[in-house]
N, C-alpha and C positions, 0 to 999 in steps of 0.2 A: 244705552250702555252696551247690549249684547252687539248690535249693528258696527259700535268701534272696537270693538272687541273683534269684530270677526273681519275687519278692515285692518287692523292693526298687524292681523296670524297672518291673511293676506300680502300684508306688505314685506313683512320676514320672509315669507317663502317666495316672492319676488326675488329679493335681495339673495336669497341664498340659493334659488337660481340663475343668476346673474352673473354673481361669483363663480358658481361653478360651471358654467360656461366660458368665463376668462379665461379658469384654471385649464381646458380642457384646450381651448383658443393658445395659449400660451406654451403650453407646452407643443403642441404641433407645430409653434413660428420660432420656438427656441432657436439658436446655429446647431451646427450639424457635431460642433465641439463639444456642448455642450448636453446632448443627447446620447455622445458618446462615453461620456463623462460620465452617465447616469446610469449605462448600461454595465460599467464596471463593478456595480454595485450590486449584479442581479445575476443568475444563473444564464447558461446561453439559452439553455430548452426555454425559459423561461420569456425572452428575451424574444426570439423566434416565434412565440406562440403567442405574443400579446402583441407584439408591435409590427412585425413583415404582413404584409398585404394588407395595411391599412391603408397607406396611398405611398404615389411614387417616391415622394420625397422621401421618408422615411425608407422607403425600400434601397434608394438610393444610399442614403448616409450610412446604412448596416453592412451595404456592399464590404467595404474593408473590417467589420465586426463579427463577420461571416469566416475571417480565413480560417480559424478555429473553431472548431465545433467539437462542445462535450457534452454527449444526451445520457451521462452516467446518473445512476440516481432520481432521476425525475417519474414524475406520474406517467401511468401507464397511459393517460385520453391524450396528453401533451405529447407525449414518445411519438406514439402513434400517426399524431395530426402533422408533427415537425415531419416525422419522413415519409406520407404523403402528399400534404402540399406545401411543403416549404424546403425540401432538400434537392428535389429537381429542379428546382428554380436558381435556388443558389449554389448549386454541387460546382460548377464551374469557376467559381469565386475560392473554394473551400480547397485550402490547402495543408489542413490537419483535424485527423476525423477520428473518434475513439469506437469500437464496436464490440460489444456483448455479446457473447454466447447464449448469454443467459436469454436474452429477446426473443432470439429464433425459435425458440417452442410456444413463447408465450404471445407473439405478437399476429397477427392474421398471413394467414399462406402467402397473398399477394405484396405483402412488405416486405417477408421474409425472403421472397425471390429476388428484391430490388439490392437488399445488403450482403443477403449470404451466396452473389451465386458472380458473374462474369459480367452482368447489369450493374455492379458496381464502380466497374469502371466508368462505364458510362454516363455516370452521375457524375463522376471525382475526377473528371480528367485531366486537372492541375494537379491531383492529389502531391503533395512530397512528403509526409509525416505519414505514416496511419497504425495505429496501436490496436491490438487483438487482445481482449481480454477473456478468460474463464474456457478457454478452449481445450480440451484433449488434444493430448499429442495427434491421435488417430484423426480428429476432423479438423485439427491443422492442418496435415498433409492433403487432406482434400480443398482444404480454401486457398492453398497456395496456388492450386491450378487457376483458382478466378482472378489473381492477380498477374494481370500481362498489359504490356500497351501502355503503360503510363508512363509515358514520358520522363517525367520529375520525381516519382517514387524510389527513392534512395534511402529511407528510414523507415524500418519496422521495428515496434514494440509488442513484445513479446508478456503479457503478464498472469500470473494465478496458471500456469501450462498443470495440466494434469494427464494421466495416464501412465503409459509402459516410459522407462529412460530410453530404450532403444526403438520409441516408435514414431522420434523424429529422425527423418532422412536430412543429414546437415546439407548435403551435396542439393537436395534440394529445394531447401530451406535458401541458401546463400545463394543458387542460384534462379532463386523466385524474380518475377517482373521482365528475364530476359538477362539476366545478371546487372541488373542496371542499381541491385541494394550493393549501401558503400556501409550503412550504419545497423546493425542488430542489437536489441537489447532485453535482457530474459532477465525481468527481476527475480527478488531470491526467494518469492511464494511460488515461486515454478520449479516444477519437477529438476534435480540433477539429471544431467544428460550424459551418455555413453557415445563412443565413438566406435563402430567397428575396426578391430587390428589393422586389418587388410587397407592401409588407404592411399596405396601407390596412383589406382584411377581419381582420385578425387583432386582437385585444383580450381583453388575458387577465389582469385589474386584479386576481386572486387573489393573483397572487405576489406573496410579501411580503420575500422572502429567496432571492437565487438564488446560487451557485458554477458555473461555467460557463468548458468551453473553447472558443475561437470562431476561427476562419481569418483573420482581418483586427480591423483595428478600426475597416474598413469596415461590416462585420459587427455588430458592437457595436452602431454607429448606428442601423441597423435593429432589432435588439433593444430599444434604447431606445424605441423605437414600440409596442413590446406588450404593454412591462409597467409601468403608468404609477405604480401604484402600488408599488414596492417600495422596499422599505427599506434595506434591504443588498444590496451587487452586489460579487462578488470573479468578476474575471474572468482566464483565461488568454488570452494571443491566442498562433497559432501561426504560423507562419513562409511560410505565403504570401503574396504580393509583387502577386495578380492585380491588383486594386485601388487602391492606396495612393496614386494620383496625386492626386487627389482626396478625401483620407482628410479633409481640416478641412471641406471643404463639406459632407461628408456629414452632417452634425450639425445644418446650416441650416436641414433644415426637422424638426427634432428637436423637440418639445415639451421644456418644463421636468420636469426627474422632482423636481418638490413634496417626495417624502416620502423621499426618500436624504438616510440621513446617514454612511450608513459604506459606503467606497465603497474596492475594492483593484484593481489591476490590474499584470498578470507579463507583458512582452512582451519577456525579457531572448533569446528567440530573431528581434528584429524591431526595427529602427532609427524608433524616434517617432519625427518631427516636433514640434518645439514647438507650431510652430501647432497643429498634429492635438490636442493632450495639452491645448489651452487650450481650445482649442470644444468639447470634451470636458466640462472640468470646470466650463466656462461653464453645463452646461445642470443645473448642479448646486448649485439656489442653496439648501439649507437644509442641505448636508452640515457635519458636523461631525468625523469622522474619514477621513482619506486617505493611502493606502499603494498604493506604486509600485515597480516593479523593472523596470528599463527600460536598455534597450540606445538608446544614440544619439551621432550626429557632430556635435552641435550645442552649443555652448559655452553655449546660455539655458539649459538646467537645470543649468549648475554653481553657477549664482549663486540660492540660495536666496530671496533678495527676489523674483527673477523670478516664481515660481511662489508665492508667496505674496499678490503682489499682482491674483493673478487666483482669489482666493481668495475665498469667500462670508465676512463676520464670524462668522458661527457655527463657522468650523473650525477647531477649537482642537487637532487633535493631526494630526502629519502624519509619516511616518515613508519613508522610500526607501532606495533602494539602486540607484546607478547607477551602467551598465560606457559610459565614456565613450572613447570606441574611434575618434577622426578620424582622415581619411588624412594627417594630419601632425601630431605634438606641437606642437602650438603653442610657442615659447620662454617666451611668461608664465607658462605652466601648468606648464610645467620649475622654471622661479625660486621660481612656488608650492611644488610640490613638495620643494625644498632649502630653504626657508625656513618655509615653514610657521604664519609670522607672522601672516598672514591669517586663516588659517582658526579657523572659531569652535569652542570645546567642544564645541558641540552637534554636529559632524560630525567622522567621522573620514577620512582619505583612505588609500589601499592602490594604489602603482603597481605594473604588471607590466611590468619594463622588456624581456621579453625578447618582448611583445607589442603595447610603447608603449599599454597599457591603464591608463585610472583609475577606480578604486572609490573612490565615497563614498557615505556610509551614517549616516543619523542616530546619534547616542547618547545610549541606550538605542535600539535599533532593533529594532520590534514587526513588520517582515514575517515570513512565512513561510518564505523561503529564502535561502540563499546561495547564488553559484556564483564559486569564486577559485581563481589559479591557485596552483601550489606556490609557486612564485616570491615570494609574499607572506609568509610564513611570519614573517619576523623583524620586519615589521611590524605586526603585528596588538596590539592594544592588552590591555594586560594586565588580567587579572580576567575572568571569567564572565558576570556579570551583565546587562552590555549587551546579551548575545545569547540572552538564557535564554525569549525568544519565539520562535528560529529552530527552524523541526523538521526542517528537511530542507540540504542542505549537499550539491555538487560540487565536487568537488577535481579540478582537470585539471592535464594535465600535471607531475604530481609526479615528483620527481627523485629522492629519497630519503624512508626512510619517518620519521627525523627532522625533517622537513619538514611532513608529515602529521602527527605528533604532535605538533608545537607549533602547528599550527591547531584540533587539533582538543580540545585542552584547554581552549579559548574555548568550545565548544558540547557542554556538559553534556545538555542538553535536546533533543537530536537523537532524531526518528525513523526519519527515512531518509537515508543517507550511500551515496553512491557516489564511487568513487575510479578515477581514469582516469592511467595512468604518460606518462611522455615518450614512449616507442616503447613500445608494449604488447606488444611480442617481447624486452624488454630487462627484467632484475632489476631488482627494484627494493630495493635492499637498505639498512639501517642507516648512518648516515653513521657515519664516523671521529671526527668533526672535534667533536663534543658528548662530554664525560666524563660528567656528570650525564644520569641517566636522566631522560626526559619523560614525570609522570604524569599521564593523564589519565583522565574513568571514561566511559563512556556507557550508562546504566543504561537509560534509556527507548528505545535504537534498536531496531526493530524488522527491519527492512529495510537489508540491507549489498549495496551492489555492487562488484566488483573489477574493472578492465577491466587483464588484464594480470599480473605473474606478481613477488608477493611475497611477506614473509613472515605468516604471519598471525596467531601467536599471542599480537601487545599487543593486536591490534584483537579479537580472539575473545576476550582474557580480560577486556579491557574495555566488554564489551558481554554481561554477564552473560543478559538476557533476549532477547537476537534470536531473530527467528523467521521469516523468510527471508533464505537469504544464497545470492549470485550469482556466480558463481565460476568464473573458466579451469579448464578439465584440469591445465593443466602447473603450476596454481598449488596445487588442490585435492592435485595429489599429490604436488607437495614437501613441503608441511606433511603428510602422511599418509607418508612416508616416514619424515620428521625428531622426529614425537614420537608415543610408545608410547601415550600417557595420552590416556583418552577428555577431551575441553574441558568446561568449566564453564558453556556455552550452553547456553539451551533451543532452538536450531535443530529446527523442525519440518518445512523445508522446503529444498529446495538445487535449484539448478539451475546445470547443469556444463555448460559449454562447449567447443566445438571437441575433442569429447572423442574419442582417437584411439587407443584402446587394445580391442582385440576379447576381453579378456578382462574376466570379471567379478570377478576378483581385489581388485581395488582398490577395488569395490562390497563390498565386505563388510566392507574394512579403515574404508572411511568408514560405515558403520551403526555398526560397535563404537566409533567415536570420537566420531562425534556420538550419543550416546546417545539422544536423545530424540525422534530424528529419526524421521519415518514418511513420507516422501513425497520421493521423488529425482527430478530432472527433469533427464532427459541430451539434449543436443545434437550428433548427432555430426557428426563435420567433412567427413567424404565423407557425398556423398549417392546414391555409385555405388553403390557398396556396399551389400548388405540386411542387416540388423540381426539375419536369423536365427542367425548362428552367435551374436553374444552373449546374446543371450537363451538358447540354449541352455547356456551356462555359466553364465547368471543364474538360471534356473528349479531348477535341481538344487539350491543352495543355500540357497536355501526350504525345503530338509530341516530343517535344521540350525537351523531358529528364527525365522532373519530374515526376517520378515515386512514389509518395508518397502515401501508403492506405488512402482510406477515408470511414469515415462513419459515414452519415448523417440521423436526426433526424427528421422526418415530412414524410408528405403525397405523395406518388407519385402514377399515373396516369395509371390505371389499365391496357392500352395501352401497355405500358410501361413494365408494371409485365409480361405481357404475356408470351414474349421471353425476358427477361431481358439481358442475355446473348448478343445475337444475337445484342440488340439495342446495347448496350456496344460496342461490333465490328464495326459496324456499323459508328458509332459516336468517333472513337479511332483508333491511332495507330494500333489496337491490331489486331490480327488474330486467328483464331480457335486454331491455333497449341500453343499459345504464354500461357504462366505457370500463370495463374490468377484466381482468385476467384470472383464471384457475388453473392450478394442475396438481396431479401428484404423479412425481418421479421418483425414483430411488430412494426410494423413503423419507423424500421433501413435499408435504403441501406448502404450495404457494398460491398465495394470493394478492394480486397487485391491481390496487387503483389505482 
């Protein structure tokens, strides 16, 4: 009986070795369609580190899965091993490359000479795309010099720019590679940028397409002087005030910019002037697309003829969104407001009477963002569509989160939403007063931020794909108190706030919930206090599997700095040999596996 018994276990593990040599055979003879097929499904670093230099075939069918490369986000053994042996092999293939600032202290000397230095070209020498992320104004200006000789490099992204406004040189920024960039783009987590007065020597006719945050739209003006030839201009202005007395003259001795025809501009932190907005788009005579979102006291942009009549004939689509904000409601604007008779299809209006604010907003309205208060909720126009251009959404002042869910069922197509409560020390909880549940999905948001303390799991289950999400302590851990069940997010990334707990207890409870998550960024709310005792409840933990980056905000114990490393070993799983990162900067410890 034992003898078939143990003939019988035998022949199972046959079998289930058999199999899985099939599986292992079968997928190697897949077609190269459907290999690629599989890799849509999986990170690049990831992608890179398991499947290139298995054999040639495979090396071969990646060839065209390689023109893209994003090593954002990934484990520090994978980062590592992709840009030493698997990006010189394929750099010549690779025609859009993303790169971290953040790597370069924490990655080894000899890699960090390969990305950050004039040896990158030499890896990328197809390069056409290549995006810069988390860089200072000040060691941008230094990496611009490693960019020369590439042939194809026409587009740089510009993202998270920190430092001085006036510590990028546009002159030569625009004329980085040799003048050979046509496309620039500074999303609006980058610092506002300053122009010097003086900009008679500067002419940089390359640019053909700029995205650009700017201090003024004094600013602007100047701008307009150096880039004569471009075609597209979406601009952010930011909310300095030095200037603006004089904001319509500025433009007087502006040349015409000939070749605009699609032209956007967001100064919903900055009170136009009409004037200002019309000698603006005065020097704008072949546009043909124009999108605005503008804060202003001024009763001429409510009446859409106004701005239309200072309009070139070729601009046939025009789209806005204005927070009309005077220091007194005017009474006609009330009577409009209850009657509504006036206003045309083509706009919608949204008051905030608990800020005497009015929004109005083309329909269909093709801007970029929204910003509205809870306060509006029961007005907002029904159906999706009209807003299915907007990707980013502020919700202030919400009062309940029934309020927030019926705004937010209008914007299907949201990437980045932040939500800021009434009192952000105050719940912000379910209204009573709705029987019917409010469905809404948000499939594409990437980016969630919470200012304030609610519940979270319609917004968590309605944002299947997020991948940073911004979150109070006291909010992150009612929801981590209140449900057992890891969420149905791909959150990769969190960053917690005003976080006031010296234990790392609740750092474990959120790894097992957020499943997928691999990078936690805690903020803590004293800064009296050093960080050492948590970390030492956090490090032991790492026994036990959880391998999640961290990186924490506050004071730690110069003890401690000494051999950082070493204590890390010390206090950890870890061993000298084991693939990990440490540091403490500016009052950030990091730690990345």
């Amino acid at each position: 009986m034992m003898s078939f018994a143990k003939e019988k276990k035998k022949k199972i593990f046959g079998i289930r070795r058999t199999l899985l040599n099939a599986m292992c055979l079968t997928f190697e003879n897949l077609p190269d369609e459907i290999i690629l097929y599989i890799c849509q499904y999986l990170r690049g670093a990831d992608v890179l580190y398991s499947f290139y230099n298995l054999n040639t075939r495979l090396n071969t069918a990646l060839t065209g899965y390689c023109r893209y490369v994003n090593l954002m986000g990934v484990a520090y053994k994978k980062l590592t091993y992709v840009i030493y042996h698997v990006l010189p092999c394929i750099g010549q293939h690779v025609r859009s490359f993303c790169l971290n600032t953040y790597w370069e202290s924490m990655i080894p000397d000899q890699l960090s000479q390969l990305l950050y230095s004039s040896r990158l070209c030499g890896i990328f020498p197809y390069i056409e795309n290549l995006t810069v992320r988390g860089f200072s104004s000040e060691r941008l200006q230094v990496f611009l010099d490693c960019i020369e000789n590439l042939p194809r490099l026409d587009n740089l992204k510009i993202q998270f720019l920190s430092g001085s406004s006036t510590g990028i040189c546009l002159r030569k920024l625009f004329s980085a590679n040799q003048g050979r960039l046509s496309k620039v783009f500074f999303d609006w987590n980058s610092i506002d940028l300053d122009i010097p007065q003086d900009t008679s020597d500067i002419s940089c006719p390359n640019i053909q397409e700029l995205t650009i945050p700017l201090t003024s739209i004094n600013t602007l003006a100047r701008l307009c002087k150096v880039i004569p030839n471009v075609h597209c201009l979406h601009v952010n202005l930011g909310t300095f005030f030095v200037d603006i007395g004089n904001c319509a003259e500025a433009f007087e001795d502006v040349s015409p910019l000939l070749r605009l025809v699609d032209f956007s501009i967001d100064s919903i932190d900055w009170f136009c002037p009409f004037d200002a907005f019309v000698a603006m788009i005065r020097k704008m005579p072949s546009l043909q697309k124009l999108k605005f979102n503008l804060c202003t006291e001024e009763e001429s942009f409510l009446v859409e003829e106004n701005i239309r009549m200072n309009l070139p004939i070729s601009c046939y689509q025009i789209d806005y969104f204005i927070d009309y904000s005077p220091s007194e409601m005017d009474s006609e604007i009330k009577n409009l407001l209850t009657s509504k008779r006036t206003v045309p299809s083509s706009v919608h209006l949204l008051f905030d009477e608990t800020h005497d604010i009015l929004n109005i907003h083309t329909v269909p309205c093709c801007i970029q963002s929204f910003v509205l208060s809870g306060s509006v909720a029961k007005q907002m126009m029904s159906g999706s569509s009209y807003a299915e251009h907007i990707r980013n959404l502020h919700i202030y002042d919400a009062q309940c989160l029934n309020d927030v869910f019926q705004i937010l069922q209008h914007f299907r197509h949201l990437h980045t939403l932040s939500i800021n409560t009434l009192n952000s020390l105050t719940m912000l909880n379910n209204s009573t007063t709705s029987n019917k549940p409010i469905v809404f999905h948000l499939p594409y948001l990437k980016q969630l931020r919470i200012d304030g303390t609610c519940e979270l799991s319609n917004l968590l289950d309605a944002a299947s794909d997020l991948y940073q999400f911004n979150v109070d302590f006291d909010c992150v851990k009612m929801f981590i108190q209140n449900h057992a069940r890891s969420t149905r997010t791909n959150v990769r990334s969190i960053d917690i706030f005003n976080w006031t707990d010296t234990h790392a207890e609740l750092l474990q409870h959120i790894t097992q919930t957020f499943v997928t998550l691999n990078h936690v960024n805690i903020h803590m709310a004293s800064r009296t206090s050093t960080m050492d005792s948590f970390l030492l409840e956090y490090l032991p933990v790492c026994k036990n599997g959880m391998q999640v980056s961290l990186g924490v905000k506050g004071s730690l114990s110069e003890q401690v700095q000494t051999n950082i490393r070493q204590w890390v070993i010390d206090h950890s799983h870890l061993s000298e040999k084991d693939s990990f990162a440490v540091q403490y900067r500016r009052d950030w410890f990091q730690l990345w596996f």
